[in-house]
matplotlib code that plots the C-alpha trace (Angstrom):
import matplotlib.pyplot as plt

x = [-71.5, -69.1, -69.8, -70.2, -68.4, -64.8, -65.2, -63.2, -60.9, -57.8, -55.4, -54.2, -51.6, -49.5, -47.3, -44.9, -43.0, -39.9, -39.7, -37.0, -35.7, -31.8, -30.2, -27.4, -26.0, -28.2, -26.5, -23.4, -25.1, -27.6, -24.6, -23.2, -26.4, -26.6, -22.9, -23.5, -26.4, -24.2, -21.3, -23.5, -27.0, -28.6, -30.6, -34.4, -35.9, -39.4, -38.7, -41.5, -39.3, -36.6, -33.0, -31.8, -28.4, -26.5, -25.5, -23.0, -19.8, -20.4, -17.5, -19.7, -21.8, -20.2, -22.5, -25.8, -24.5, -23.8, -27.2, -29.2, -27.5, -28.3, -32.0, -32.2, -30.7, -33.1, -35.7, -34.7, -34.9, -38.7, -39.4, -37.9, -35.4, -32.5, -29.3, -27.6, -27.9, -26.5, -26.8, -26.7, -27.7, -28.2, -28.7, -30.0, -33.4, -33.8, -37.9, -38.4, -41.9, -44.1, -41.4, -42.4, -41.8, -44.2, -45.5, -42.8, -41.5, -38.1, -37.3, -34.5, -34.0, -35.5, -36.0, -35.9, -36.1, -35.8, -33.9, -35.2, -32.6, -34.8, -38.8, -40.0, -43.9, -46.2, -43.1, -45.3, -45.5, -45.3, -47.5, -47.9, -50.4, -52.3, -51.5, -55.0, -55.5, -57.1, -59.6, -60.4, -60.8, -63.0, -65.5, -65.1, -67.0, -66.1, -69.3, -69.1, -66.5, -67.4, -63.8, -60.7, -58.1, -55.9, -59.0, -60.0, -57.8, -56.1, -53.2, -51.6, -49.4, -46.8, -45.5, -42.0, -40.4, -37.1, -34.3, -36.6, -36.2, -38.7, -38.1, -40.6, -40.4, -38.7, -42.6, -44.5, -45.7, -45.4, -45.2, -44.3, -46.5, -45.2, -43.2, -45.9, -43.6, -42.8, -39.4, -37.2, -36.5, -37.7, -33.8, -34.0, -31.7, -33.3, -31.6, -31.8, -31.1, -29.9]
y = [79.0, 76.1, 73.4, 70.0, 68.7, 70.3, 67.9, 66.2, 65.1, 67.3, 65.5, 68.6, 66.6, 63.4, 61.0, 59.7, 56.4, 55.1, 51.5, 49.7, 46.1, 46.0, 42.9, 43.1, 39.2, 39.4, 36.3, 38.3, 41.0, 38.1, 37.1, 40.0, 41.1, 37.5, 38.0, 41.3, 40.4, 37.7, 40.5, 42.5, 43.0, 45.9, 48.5, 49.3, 52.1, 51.2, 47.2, 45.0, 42.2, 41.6, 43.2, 46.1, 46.9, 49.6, 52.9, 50.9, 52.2, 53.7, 51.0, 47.8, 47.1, 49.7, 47.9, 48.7, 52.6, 53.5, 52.3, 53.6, 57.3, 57.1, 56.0, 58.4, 61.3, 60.6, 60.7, 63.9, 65.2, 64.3, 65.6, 69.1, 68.6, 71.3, 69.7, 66.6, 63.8, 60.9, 58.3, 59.6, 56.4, 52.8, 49.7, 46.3, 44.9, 41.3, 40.0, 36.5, 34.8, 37.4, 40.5, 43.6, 47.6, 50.4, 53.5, 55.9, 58.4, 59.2, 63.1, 65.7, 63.7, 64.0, 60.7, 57.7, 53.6, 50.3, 47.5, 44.1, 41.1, 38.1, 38.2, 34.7, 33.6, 35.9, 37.9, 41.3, 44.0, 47.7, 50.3, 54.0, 56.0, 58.5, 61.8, 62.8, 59.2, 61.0, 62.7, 60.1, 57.4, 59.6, 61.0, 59.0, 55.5, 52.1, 51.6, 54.7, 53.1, 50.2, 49.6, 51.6, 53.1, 56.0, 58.8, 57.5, 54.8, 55.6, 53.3, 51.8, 49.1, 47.5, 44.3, 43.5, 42.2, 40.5, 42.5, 45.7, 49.0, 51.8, 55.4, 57.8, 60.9, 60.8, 62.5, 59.5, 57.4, 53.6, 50.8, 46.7, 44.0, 40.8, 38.2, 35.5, 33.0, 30.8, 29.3, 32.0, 35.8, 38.8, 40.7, 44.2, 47.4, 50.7, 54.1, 57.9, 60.5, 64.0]
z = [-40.1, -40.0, -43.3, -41.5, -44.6, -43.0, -39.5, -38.4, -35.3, -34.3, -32.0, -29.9, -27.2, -28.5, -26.3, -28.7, -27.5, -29.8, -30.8, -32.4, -32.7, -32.4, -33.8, -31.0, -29.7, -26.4, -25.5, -23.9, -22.7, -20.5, -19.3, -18.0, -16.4, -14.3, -13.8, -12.4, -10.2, -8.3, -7.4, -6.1, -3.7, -5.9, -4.8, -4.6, -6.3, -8.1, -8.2, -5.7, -5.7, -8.2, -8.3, -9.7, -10.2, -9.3, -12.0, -14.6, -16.0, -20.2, -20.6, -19.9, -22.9, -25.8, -28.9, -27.0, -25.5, -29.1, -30.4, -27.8, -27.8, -32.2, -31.5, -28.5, -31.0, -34.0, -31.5, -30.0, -33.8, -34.0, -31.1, -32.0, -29.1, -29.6, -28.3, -28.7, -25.9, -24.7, -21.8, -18.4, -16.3, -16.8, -14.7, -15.0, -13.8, -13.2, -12.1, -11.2, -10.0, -9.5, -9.7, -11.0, -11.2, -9.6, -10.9, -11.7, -13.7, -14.1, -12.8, -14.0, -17.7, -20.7, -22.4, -20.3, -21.8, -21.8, -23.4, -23.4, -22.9, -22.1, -22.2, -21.5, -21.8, -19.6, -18.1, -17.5, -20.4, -19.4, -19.3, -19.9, -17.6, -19.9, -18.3, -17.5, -16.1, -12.4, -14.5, -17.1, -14.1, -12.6, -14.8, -17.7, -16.1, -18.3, -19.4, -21.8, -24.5, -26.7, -27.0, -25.8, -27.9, -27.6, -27.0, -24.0, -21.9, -19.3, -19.9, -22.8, -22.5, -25.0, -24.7, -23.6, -27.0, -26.5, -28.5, -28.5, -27.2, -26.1, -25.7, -24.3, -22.3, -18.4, -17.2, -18.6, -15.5, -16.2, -14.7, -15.4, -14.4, -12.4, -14.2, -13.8, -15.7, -12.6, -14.0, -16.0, -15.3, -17.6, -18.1, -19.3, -19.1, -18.2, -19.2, -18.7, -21.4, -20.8]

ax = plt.figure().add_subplot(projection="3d")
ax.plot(x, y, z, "-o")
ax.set_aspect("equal")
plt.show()
C-alpha cells in the first residue's frame, strides 16, 4: 500500500515557450519594417486585417538573425534537440485598429517565434491553445476551477513586450488578439527554425 506521505503531483507533458528581452536598437529595425510595408502589398496567411510581408532576405536585419539563431540553439539544447538550427523564414507583421492573427500553427519547422518591435497600449497579446483544448472545453465546464492556471486552461496567453522574443514549438496553435489601440500599429517579426 502506497504511504499518502509520498503524494504528490507529477507533471507528465510540458509545453515549454522561450522568453528573452534583447537589447537590440528597435528604432532601425521599425524603420525598415514601415519602409518595407510601403514597397510592397504583402501577402495573407493567418493575418485578419493587417499586412504581412513577404519571406525577407538573411541579409536584412544581421544583429537580430544572429541573436535569434543563439536563443533558438540554447533552446534546442533544453529541449534535447540533436542538431544545430538556424532561421529558415522570416517576415514582418504590421496590425493597425482592430488587426489581428488567426489560429495557426506553423507546419514542417521545428521552433517557430516572434520578435516584438513596437507594442503600444492594448495592442493584442498572444496566445497558446493547450493542446488538449477540444477535450478540456468540452468536459471540463468553467464552473469547475476556482481560478485557472497551467492544469486546467485551455489557453495561456503572454503579453506582447516590446524588445522581447518568444520561442515555442512550430505544433503549438496560437493566435494574437486585435490591436485595439486605435492610433499606433503593434510591429513584430515572426520566424521559422529548421
Amino acid at each position: 500500500m502506497e504511504n499518502n506521505q509520498n503524494s504528490y503531483i507529477q507533471d507528465i507533458f510540458k509545453i515549454s515557450i522561450y522568453k528573452k528581452f534583447l537589447p537590440l536598437n528597435n528604432k532601425p529595425i521599425k524603420e525598415y519594417c514601415l519602409n518595407l510595408k510601403k514597397e510592397n502589398k504583402g501577402r495573407i496567411r493567418s493575418n485578419s486585417g493587417g499586412w504581412q510581408s513577404n519571406d525577407l532576405s538573411h541579409e536584412s536585419l544581421n544583429d537580430l538573425y544572429s541573436c535569434i539563431n543563439i536563443i533558438a540553439n540554447d533552446f534546442a539544447k533544453e529541449l534535447n534537440l540533436k542538431k544545430k538550427l538556424s532561421i529558415d523564414n522570416i517576415w514582418v507583421n504590421i496590425n493597425g485598429y482592430k488587426d489581428s492573427n488567426k489560429t495557426h500553427s506553423h507546419p514542417q519547422s521545428i521552433l517557430s517565434g516572434v520578435y516584438y518591435v513596437k507594442t503600444p497600449k492594448n495592442s493584442g497579446n498572444i496566445f497558446f491553445n493547450n493542446t488538449s483544448d477540444d477535450v478540456i472545453q468540452h468536459s471540463w465546464q468553467k464552473n469547475l476551477f476556482n481560478n485557472y492556471n497551467c492544469y486546467n486552461s485551455p489557453e495561456w496567453f503572454l503579453p506582447s513586450l516590446e524588445g522581447y522574443i518568444y520561442l515555442f514549438p512550430s505544433w503549438l496553435k496560437h493566435y494574437v488578439e486585435p490591436n485595439m489601440n486605435e492610433k499606433e500599429e503593434r510591429i513584430s517579426l515572426s520566424f521559422n527554425i529548421k
